[in-house]
MDTraj code that builds the backbone (N, CA, C; nanometers):
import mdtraj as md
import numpy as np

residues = "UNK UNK UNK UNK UNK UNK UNK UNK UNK UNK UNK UNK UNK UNK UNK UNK UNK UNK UNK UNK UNK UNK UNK UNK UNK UNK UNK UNK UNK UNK UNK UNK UNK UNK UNK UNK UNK UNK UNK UNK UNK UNK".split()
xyz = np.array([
    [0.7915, -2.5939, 1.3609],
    [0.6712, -2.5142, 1.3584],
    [0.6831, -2.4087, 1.2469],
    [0.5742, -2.3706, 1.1535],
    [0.5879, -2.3041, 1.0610],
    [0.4777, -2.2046, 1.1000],
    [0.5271, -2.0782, 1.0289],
    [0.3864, -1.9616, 1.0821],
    [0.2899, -1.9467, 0.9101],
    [0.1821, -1.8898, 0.9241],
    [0.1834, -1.8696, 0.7840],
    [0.1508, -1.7305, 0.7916],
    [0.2217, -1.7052, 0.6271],
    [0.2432, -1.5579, 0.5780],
    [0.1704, -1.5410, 0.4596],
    [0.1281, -1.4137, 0.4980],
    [-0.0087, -1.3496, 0.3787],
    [0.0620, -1.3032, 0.2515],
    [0.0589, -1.3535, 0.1239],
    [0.1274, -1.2689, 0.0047],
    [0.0483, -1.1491, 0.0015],
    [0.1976, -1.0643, -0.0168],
    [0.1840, -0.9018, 0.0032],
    [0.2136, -0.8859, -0.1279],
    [0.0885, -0.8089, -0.2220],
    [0.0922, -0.7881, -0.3423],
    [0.1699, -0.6518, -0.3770],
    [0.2471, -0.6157, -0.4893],
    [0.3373, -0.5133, -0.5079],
    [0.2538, -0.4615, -0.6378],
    [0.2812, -0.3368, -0.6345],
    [0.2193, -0.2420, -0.7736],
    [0.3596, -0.2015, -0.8142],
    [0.3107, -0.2234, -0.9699],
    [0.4841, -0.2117, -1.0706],
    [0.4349, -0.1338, -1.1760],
    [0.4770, -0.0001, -1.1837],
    [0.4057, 0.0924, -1.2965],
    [0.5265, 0.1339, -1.3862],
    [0.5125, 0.1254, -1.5288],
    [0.6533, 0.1565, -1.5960],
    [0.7891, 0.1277, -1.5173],
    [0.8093, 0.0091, -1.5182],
    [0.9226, -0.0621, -1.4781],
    [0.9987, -0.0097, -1.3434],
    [0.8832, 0.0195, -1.2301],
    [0.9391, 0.0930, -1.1343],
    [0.7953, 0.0415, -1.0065],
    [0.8348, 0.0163, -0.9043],
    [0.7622, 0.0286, -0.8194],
    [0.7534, 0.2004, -0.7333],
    [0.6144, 0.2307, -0.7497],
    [0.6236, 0.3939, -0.7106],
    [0.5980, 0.3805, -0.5560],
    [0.7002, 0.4268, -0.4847],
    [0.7052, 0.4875, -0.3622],
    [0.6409, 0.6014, -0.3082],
    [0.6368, 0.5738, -0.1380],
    [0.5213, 0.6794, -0.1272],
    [0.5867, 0.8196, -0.0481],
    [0.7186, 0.7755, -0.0698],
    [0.7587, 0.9258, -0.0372],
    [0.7752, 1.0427, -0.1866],
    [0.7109, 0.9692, -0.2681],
    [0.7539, 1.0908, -0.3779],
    [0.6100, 1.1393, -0.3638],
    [0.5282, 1.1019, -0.2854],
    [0.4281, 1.1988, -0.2977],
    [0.2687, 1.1437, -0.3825],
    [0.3007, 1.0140, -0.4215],
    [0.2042, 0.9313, -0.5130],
    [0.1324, 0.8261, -0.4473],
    [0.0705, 0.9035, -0.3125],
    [-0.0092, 0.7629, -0.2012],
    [-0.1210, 0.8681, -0.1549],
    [-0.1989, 0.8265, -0.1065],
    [-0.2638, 0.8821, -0.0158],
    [-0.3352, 0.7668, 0.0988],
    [-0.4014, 0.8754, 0.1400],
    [-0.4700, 0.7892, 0.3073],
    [-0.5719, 0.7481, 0.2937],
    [-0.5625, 0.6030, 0.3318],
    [-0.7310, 0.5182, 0.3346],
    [-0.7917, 0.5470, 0.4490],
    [-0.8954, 0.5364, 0.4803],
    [-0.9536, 0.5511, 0.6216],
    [-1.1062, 0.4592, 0.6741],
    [-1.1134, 0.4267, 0.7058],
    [-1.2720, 0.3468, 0.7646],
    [-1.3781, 0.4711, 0.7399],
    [-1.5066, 0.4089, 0.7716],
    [-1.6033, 0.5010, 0.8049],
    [-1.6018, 0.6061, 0.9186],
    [-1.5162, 0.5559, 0.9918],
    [-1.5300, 0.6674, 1.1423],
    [-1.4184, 0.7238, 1.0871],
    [-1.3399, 0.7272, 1.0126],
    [-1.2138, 0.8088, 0.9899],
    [-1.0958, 0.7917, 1.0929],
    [-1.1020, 0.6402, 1.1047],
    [-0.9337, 0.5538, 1.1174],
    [-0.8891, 0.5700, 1.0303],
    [-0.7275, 0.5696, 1.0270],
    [-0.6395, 0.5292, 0.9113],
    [-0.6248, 0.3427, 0.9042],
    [-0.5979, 0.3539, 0.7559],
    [-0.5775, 0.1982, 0.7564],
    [-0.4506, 0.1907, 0.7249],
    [-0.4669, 0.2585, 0.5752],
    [-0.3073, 0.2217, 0.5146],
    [-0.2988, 0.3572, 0.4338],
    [-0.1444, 0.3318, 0.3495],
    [-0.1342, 0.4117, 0.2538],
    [-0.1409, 0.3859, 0.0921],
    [-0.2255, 0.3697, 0.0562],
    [-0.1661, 0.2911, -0.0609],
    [-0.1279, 0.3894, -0.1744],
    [-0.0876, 0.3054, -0.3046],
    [-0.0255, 0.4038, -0.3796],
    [-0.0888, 0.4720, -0.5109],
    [-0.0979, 0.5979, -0.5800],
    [-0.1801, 0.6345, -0.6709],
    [-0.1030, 0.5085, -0.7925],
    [-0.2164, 0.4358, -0.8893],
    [-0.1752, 0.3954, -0.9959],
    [-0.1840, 0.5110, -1.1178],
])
top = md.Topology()
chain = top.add_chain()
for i, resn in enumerate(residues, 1):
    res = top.add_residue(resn, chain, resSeq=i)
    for name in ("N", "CA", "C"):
        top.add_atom(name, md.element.get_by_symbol(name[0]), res)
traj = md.Trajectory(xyz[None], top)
């Protein structure tokens, strides 16, 4: 049995993937103001 898996796309800025603990993400949110994700500033 095989499951299937979603390709999870990566952001690569000057030879570095930027992490979101340095402070370079912020918060997505829905219309009612759920969080979704974090994604990262390009």
């Amino acid at each position: 049995m095989r499951l299937d898996v979603m390709k999870t796309y990566k952001l690569y800025i000057g030879g570095a993937f930027p992490r979101s603990e340095s402070g370079r993400s912020y918060q997505l949110k829905d219309k009612r103001g759920n969080f979704i994700a974090n994604p990262a500033l390009a």
